[in-house]
N, C-alpha and C positions, 0 to 999 in steps of 0.2 A: 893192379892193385891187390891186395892181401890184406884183410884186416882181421885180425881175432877180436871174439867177446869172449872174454875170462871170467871165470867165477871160483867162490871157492867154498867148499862147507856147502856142495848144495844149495847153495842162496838163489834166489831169483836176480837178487842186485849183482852187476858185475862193470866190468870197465871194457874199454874199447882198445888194442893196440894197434894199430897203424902199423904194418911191417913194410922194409925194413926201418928198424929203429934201432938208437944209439942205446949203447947202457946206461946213460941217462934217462933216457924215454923210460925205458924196460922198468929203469926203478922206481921212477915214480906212477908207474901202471901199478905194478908190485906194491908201493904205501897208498895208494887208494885202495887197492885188494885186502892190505892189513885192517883198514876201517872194515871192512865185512865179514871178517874173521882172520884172529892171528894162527890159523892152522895152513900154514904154507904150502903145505906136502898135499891139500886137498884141492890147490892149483890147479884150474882146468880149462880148457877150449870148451865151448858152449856152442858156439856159434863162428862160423868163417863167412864171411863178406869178399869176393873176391869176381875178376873177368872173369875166373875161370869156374864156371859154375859149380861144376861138381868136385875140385881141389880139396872143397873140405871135408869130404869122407875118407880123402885120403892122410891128412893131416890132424884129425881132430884128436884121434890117441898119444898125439907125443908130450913127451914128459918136456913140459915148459918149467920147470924147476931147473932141468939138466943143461949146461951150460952149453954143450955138444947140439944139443937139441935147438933151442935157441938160436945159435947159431946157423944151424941146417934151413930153420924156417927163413931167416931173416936171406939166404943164399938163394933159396927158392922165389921168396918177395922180392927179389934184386933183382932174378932171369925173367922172371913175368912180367916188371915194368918194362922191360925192354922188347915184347913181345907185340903184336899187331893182333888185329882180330881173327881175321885167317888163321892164325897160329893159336889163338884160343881153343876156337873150334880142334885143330890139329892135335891139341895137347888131352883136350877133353875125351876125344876118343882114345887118343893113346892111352890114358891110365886106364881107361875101362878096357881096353884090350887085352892089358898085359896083369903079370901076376904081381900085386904091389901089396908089401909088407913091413914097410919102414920109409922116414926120409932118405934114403940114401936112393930108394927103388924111383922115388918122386923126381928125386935131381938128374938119376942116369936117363931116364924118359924124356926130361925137359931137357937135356944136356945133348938128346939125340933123335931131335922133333925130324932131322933131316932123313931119317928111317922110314918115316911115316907117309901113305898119302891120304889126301884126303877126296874124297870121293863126291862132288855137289849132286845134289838131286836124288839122293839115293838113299834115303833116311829111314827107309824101313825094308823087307825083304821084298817086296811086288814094285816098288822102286825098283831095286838094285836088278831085281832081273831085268825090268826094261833096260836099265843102264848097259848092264852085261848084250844084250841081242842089239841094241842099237849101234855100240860101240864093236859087236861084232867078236866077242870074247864068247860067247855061245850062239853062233852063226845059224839062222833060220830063215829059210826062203819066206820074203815079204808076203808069196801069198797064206803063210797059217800063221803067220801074227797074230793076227785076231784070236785065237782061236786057244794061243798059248796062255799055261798056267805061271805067271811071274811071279808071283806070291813064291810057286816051290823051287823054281829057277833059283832068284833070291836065294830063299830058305838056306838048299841046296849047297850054295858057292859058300854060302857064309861059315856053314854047318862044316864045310872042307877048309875054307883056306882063316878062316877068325875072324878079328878084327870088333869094333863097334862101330854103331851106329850115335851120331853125337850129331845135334842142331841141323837138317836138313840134308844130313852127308853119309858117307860111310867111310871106318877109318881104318887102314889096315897096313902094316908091315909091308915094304916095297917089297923084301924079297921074298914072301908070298902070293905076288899075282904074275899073272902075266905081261910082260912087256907092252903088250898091244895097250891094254888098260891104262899104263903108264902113259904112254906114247896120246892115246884119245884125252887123258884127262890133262894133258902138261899141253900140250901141241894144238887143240884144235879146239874152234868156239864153242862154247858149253852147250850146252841141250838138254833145254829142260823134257818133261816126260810129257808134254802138251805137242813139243815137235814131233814126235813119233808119228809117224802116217801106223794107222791101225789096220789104214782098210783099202 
């Protein structure tokens, strides 16, 4: 789901679009907005409503006046309805991983979720190092477990290889990690950070 709240003239009052929507919709979004002021060009995104929680910092600058624009959003509303929650998650981090500066950067990121993976349990850096020592991508004899700093483990990998951290997970470019990481997160039953024997 995708939905703008439009305003225009700085108003508080504004209208609701449902994307995608027909040029019919579009227009009569567009003559309720005339009711709150005939200054067109002061057309604005206020607000985004969508799965994708954070989509709308990425979206709220475009010139919804511009026909090109419109259209990009409503292409982007069209890939998301057809997306699952899994892939929410997927998408969320990938825009914050990557450098996005227009609709076009939103589409090639949605248009290429298959790049990405997505990492459970590992939503902050002292997650992700357990994840990393568990899964054996930074291998440490069980007896100084305990003893190790995951927080900078974490830190560490993140601060090297990128990515975000987005709803419980961590989300990063396949071909920046290692295969192994691939291979534990696609292949073998999850593990939360409670299964780790510590001691």
């Amino acid at each position: 789901m995708l939905m703008l709240y439009l305003t225009r003239a700085d108003s508080d009052e504004g209208v609701y679009l449902q994307l995608p929507a027909s040029s019919g919709e579009i227009g009569e979004a567009w003559c309720r907005l005339d009711s709150i002021s005939d200054d067109v060009e002061s057309t604005q995104i206020v607000r985004v409503v969508s799965d994708v929680r954070n989509i709308g910092q990425y979206i709220k600058n475009a010139d919804v006046n511009d026909f090109g624009q419109m259209k990009k959003l409503n292409h982007i509303a069209e890939i998301i309805d057809t997306l699952g929650r899994s892939e929410y998650r997927l998408l969320e981090g990938a825009l914050d991983a990557e450098s996005v500066n227009d609709l076009d950067d939103v589409i090639a990121i949605i248009m290429s979720l298959d790049r990405y993976l997505y990492i459970p349990h590992a939503g902050n850096d002292r997650e992700l190092g357990i994840c990393l020592v568990i899964h054996g991508v930074k291998p440490f004899d069980e007896s100084v477990r305990p003893y190790l700093d995951y927080t900078r483990i974490g830190s560490e990998y993140y601060a090297d290889h990128g990515g975000a951290y987005a709803a419980g997970g961590y989300v990063i470019r396949r071909d920046n990690i290692e295969q192994a990481l691939i291979d534990a997160v696609e292949f073998r039953e999850p593990q939360g950070i409670g299964d780790m024997k510590m001691e």
